[in-house]
N, C-alpha and C positions, 0 to 999 in steps of 0.2 A: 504494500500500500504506500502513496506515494506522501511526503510529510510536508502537510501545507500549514502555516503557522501566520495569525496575523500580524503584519506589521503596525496599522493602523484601523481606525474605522474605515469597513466596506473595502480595504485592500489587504491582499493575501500572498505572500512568498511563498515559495517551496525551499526548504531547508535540503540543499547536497555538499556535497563532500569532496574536497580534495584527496590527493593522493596521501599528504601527512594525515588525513584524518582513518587513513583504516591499516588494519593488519591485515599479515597474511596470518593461517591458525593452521598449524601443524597437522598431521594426521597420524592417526598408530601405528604405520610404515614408514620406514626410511628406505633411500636408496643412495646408489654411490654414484655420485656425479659424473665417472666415469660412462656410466649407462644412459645418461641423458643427452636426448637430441634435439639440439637448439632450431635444426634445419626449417629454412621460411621458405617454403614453396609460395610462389605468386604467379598465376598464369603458368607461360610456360617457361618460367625462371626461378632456379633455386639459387640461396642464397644459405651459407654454412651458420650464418646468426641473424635473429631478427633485429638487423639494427640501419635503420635506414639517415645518412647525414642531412640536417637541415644545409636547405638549398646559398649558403654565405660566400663571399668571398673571401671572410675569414678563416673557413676552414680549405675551397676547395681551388686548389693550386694542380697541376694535370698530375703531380707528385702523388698529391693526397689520394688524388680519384682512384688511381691506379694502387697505391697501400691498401687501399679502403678494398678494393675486390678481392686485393691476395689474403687480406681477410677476413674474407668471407663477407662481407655487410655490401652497402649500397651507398656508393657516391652520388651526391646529384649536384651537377651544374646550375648556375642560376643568367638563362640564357638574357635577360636582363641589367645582370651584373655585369662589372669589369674586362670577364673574359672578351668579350669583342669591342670593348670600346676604347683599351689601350694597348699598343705594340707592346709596350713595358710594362707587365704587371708587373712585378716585384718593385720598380719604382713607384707605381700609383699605391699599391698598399704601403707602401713606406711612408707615405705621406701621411697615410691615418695613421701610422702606428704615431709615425712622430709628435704628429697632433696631439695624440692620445697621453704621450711621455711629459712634451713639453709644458701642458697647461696645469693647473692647479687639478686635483680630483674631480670639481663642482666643475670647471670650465669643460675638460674634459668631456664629462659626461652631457652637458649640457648643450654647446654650441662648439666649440674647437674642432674635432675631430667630426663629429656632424656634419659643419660646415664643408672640409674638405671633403665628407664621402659624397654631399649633394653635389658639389662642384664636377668630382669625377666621373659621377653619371647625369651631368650633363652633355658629354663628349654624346655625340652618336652611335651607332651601332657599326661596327662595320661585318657585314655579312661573311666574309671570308675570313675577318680574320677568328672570326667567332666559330665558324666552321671549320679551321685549318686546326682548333684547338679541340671541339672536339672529336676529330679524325684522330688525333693522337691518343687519346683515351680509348678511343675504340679502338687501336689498332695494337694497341697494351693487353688485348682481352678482356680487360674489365668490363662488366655490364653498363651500358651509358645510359645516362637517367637523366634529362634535362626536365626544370622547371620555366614556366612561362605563366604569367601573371592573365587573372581570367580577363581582366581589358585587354591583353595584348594575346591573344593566345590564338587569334582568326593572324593575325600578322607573323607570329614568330614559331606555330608549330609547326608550319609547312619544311619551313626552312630549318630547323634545327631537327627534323625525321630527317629531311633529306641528306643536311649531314653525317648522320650514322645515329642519333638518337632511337634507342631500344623500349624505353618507358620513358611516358611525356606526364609530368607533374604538375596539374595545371592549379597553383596555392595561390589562395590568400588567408588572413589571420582571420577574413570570416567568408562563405562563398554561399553562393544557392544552385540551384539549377537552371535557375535561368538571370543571366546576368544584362541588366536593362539601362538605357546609357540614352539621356535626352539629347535627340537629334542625332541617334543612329542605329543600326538595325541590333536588336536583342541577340546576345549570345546564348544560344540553346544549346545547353552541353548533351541533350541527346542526341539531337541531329548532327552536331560536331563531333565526338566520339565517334560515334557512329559511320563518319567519312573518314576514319583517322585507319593507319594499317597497324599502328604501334598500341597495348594496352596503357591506358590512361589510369592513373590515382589523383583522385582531388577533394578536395577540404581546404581551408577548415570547417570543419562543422562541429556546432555545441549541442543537438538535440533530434530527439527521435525523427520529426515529421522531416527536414532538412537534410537528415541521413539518409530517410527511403528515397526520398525523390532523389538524390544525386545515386543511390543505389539504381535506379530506375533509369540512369540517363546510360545504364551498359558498362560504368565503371570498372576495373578491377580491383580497386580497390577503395577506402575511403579513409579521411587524413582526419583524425578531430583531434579540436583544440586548434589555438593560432602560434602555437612556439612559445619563444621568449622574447616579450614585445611590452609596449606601458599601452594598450585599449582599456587594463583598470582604470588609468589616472587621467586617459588623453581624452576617452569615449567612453565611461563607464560600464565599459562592458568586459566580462571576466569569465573564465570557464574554469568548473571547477570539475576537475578532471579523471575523479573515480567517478562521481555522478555521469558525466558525460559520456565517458566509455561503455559504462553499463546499458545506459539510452541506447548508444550506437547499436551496440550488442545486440540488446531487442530489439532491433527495424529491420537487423541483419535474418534474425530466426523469422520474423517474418516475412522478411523478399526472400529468403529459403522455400517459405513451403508455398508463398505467392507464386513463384517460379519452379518449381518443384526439384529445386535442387541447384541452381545458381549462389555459389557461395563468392561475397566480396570480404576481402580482407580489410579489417581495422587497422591503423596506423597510427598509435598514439602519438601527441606532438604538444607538449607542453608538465610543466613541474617535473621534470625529468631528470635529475642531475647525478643521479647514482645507480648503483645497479640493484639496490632496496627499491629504488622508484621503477625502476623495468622491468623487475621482480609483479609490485604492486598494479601497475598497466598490463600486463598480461592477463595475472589473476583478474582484471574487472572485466577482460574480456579481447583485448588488443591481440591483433598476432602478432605484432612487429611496434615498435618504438623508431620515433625519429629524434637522433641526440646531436645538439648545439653546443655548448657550451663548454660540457666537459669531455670534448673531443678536441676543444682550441688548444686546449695544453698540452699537445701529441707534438714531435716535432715536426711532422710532417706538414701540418696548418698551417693556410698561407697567411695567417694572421701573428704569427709568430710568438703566440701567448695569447692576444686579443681576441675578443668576439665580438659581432654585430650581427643582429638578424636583418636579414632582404629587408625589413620594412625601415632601418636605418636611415636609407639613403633617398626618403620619398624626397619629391623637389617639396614639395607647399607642408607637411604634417608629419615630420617622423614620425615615428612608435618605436624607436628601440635606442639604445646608443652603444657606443665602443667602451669594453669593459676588459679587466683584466678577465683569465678564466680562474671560476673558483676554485677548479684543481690543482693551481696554483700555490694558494695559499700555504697548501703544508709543503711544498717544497721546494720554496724557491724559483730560482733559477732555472732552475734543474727538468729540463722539459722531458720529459717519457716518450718513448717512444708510442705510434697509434699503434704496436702490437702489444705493446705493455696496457695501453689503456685499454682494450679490447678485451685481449685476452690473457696481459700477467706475464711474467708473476708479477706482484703487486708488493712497495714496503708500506703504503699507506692504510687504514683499517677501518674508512667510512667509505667505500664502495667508488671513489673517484677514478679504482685503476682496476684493472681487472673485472672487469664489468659484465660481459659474458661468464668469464667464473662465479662469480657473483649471482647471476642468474642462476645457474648449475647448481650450485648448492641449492637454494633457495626450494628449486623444482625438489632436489633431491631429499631435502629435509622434509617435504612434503608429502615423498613416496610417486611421484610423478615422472614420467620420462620422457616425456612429450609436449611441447607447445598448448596442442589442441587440450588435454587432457587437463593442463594445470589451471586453464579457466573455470573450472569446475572447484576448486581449491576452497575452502574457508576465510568468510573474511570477517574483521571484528570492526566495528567502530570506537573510537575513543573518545 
């Protein structure tokens, strides 16, 4: 039963729940983590952990992309970002980072480093060079994943499939099914999906009715939640994100048996920073997790410790800024490798490194070997 609570006379909330707010709850079986199988089947792509990179230029350098396949997870390009708008990325991220170094904390965070990421995506797009880049990715073997923004996704999916893109990730920090723009023609992600040859994942979405219909538009998968972005502070709008997954969950069992057997994959994407919180997003019902932040402190990240989410660099209303990565904090300097953050070993003991292990136990202390199996798991509130 769903818990509705008044706020005032004749208005009503629904009381849900973040990810800090529940446990997972053991069972009388244990297993050895050895015997657990992280493996994310999507379409027709397997994938050795479900762990999908938020779409940044902090994290994805053609470096990163191509780490991120060998293990095992999912890179995605942000065909909007950096990649095709400068010859030199390593000098245009230099420029945030430097931003980021030079100003006070507050400035930093506020306008400095902001500043220059608007500046940087004001340059244009250049088609080739955006393509030339990700040819090299694909040509790595890595699975290529580009994201493209749902106002721009009639302009930039043609061209970034043609380039070699495998899955097209069509995000925003909030999306619907049909996305409507005065004085010009309505994007209907069914009838666009629908014309596309590559499987499409798209969100964000915070709730049941918004999940089926994007479930509805032929999806492969669906992304809820909007990352790590300020829509709390900027738009008052928040997702709280065991509630939200569980939602997704249910619209899923229902286009299940609506369709009589069409399964879309969940994609959690927000309060995610450890492998307790991947742990927790699976158990509400996710198959796969998409991780920001505490993937910046890998050294592979072309942010070099820094993170900023895509929505950073809007020209007119950020939502995010350039931040140090909180995996940082216990150690320095001292940047880990993205196989150490994945998959360990780990010296740190709150879930920032070894994250996939992390997971593995979790399933295993459950009695669980499986993905599918551990959403069924016990969960408590506190």
């Amino acid at each position: 039963m769903r818990d509705y609570v008044e706020i005032g006379i004749g208005r009503e909330a629904r009381r849900t729940y973040n990810l800090s707010d529940i446990a997972i709850i053991p069972s009388r079986r244990t297993r050895s983590s050895q015997d657990v199988d992280t493996t994310w089947h999507i379409d027709a792509y397997t994938f050795d952990i479900p762990v999908m990179a938020h779409p940044t230029d902090a994290l994805a350098s053609p470096e990163f992309c191509i780490e991120m396949g060998r293990q095992g997870g999912l890179a995605v390009i942000n065909a909007e970002g950096l990649w095709g708008r400068h010859e030199d990325l390593d000098a245009a991220l230099g420029r945030v980072i430097a931003a980021a170094e030079e100003g006070t904390p507050l400035d930093a965070i506020s306008t400095t480093a902001t500043a220059v990421l608007q500046e940087l995506h004001s340059a244009p797009v250049n088609d080739e060079l955006l393509a030339g880049r990700i040819k090299e990715v694909r040509d790595s073997g890595a699975t290529v994943a580009v994201r493209v923004s749902p106002q721009r996704a009639r302009e930039f999916a043609p061209k970034v499939i043609a380039a070699g893109a495998e899955l097209l990730i069509i995000q925003g920090t909030m999306i619907s099914a049909e996305h409507v723009t005065s004085g010009g023609e309505p994007l209907n992600l069914k009838e666009f999906i629908g014309s596309l040859d590559v499987p499409v994942i798209a969100g964000g979405v915070a709730d049941y009715t918004t999940a089926l219909h994007l479930m509805r538009t032929g999806a492969a998968g669906v992304i809820v939640g909007g990352g790590t972005n300020t829509n709390a502070f900027a738009l008052g709008i928040e997702t709280q994100m065991a509630t939200a997954i569980a939602d997704v969950a249910a619209a899923r069992r229902e286009y299940l048996d609506e369709t009589g057997g069409r399964y879309v994959h969940i994609i959690a994407d927000g309060e995610i920073e450890t492998s307790g919180d991947v742990a927790k997003a699976i158990a509400c019902g996710a198959d796969a997790v998409v991780l920001g932040e505490v993937l910046s402190q890998s050294e592979e990240a072309a942010g070099r410790g820094y993170y900023w989410p895509s929505v950073a660099a809007h020209p007119r209303f950020p939502r995010g800024f350039v931040a140090e990565s909180p995996g940082l904090l216990l150690d320095g300097e001292n940047r880990p490798s993205l196989e150490t953050v994945l998959n360990g070993p780990s010296r740190e003991p709150y879930g920032y490194q070894n994250i996939v292990g992390g997971l593995r136990r979790a399933m295993a202390k459950c009695g669980y070997t499986d993905l599918k199996s551990f959403q069924k798991v016990g969960l408590s509130v506190s």
